[in-house]
C-alpha positions, -999 to +999 in steps of 0.1 A: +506-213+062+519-185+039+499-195+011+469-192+036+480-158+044+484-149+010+452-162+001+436-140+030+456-110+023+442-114-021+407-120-007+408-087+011+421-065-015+400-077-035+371-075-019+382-038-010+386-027-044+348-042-049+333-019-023+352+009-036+342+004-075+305-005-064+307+026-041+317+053-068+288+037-093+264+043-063+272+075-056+272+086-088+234+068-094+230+082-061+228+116-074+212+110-101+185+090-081+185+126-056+176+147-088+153+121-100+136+121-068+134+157-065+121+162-092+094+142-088+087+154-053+081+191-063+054+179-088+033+148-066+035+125-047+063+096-051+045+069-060+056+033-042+047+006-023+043-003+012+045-045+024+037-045+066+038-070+089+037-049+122+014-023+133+035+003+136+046-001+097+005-001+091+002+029+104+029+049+088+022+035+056-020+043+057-008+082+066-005+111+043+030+102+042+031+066+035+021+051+000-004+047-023-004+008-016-004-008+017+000-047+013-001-068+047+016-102+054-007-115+078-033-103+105-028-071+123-051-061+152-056-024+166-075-012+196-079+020+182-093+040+152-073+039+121-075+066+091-060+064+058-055+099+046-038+115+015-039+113-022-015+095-043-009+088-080-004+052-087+019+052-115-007+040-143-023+068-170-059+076-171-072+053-205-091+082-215-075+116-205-035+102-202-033+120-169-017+102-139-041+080-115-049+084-081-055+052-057-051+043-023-053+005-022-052-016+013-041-052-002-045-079+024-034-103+011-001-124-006-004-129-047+020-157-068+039-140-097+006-150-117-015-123-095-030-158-080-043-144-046-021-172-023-034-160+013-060-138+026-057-120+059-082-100+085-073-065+097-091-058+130-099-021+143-133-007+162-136+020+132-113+023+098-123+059+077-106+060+046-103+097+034-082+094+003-097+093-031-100+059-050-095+039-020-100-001-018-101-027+007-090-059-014-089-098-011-094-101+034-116-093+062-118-063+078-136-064+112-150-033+123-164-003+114-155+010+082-161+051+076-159+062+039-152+101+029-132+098-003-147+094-034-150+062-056-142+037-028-141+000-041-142-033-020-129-063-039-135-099-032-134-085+005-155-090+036-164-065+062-175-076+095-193-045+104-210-015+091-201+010+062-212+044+065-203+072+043-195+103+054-212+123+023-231+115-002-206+120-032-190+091-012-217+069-006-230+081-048-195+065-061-190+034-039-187+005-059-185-031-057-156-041-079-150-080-075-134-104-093-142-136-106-129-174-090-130-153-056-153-151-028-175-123-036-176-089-010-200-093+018-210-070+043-222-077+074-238-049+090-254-020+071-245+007+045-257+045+055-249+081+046-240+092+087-225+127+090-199+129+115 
């Protein structure tokens, strides 16, 4: 019985002086992390990821506060309009001018570590308008309406059950079909039209 006491009462001290150890080491990356980040916010945009599996997640993340990616882990449906808005560098350097790249990519989808697409899923709204530049829709379905306004929009591998209309014609002049191969190739189902809102 004392040795099971002493065994509890060793346990907890030295779990204790763990916590405390790991604690200082945090705080101290803490800060530095809090300058880092700083930092970074007075020049863009943090750059970062989003994975969903709820609506209310989709929606923060598509806003211009949420994240340059927006990966889903399985079908979300919405009974009202959804709009993606904001600009946001990606991370990656422009091959040509070594400036920072914007993008705005709606993944949905699930990928092995090999970048194997492993699942596919269908996002579901009566109208979508993506206003950020570089946008995508990648790898799903997306059923509904889909309103473009940023430039240099790309579908990959992905099907839209609906109609694509662009909001101007700088959008509907850099729209692009950007699949690639051993997948299903992007299909729309409805039609593709400069529409002024």
């Amino acid at each position: 019985m004392k040795t099971k006491k002493l065994l509890v009462a060793l346990s907890l001290a030295l779990a204790t002086t763990a916590f405390v150890a790991c604690g200082q080491a945090d705080n101290k990356n803490q800060a530095e992390d809090t300058t880092k980040t700083e930092e970074k916010e007075t020049n863009d945009v943090v750059t970062t990821a989003s994975i969903v599996n709820d609506n209310e997640a989709f929606e923060k993340a598509i806003s211009k506060d949420g994240t340059w990616i927006i990966a889903t882990l399985g079908d979300l449906t919405f009974d009202k309009e959804l709009v993606v808005d904001g600009d946001f560098k990606n991370g990656k350097k422009d091959e040509k001018t070594g400036e920072e790249t914007f993008q705005r990519k709606i993944a949905l989808y699930t990928q092995d570590e090999n970048k194997k697409v492993t699942a596919k899923f269908t996002l579901t709204a009566p109208k979508l308008t993506f206003n950020s530049v570089n946008g995508s829709l990648q790898h799903g379905t997306f059923k509904g309406d889909l309103y473009i306004a940023g430039k240099n929009f790309s579908l990959v591998n992905q099907t839209i059950e609906g109609n694509v209309y662009f909001l101007n014609q700088e959008a509907m002049d850099t729209f692009k079909i950007a699949d690639k191969d051993g997948d299903t190739p992007s299909k729309i189902t409805g039609v593709q039209e400069l529409k002024a809102e």
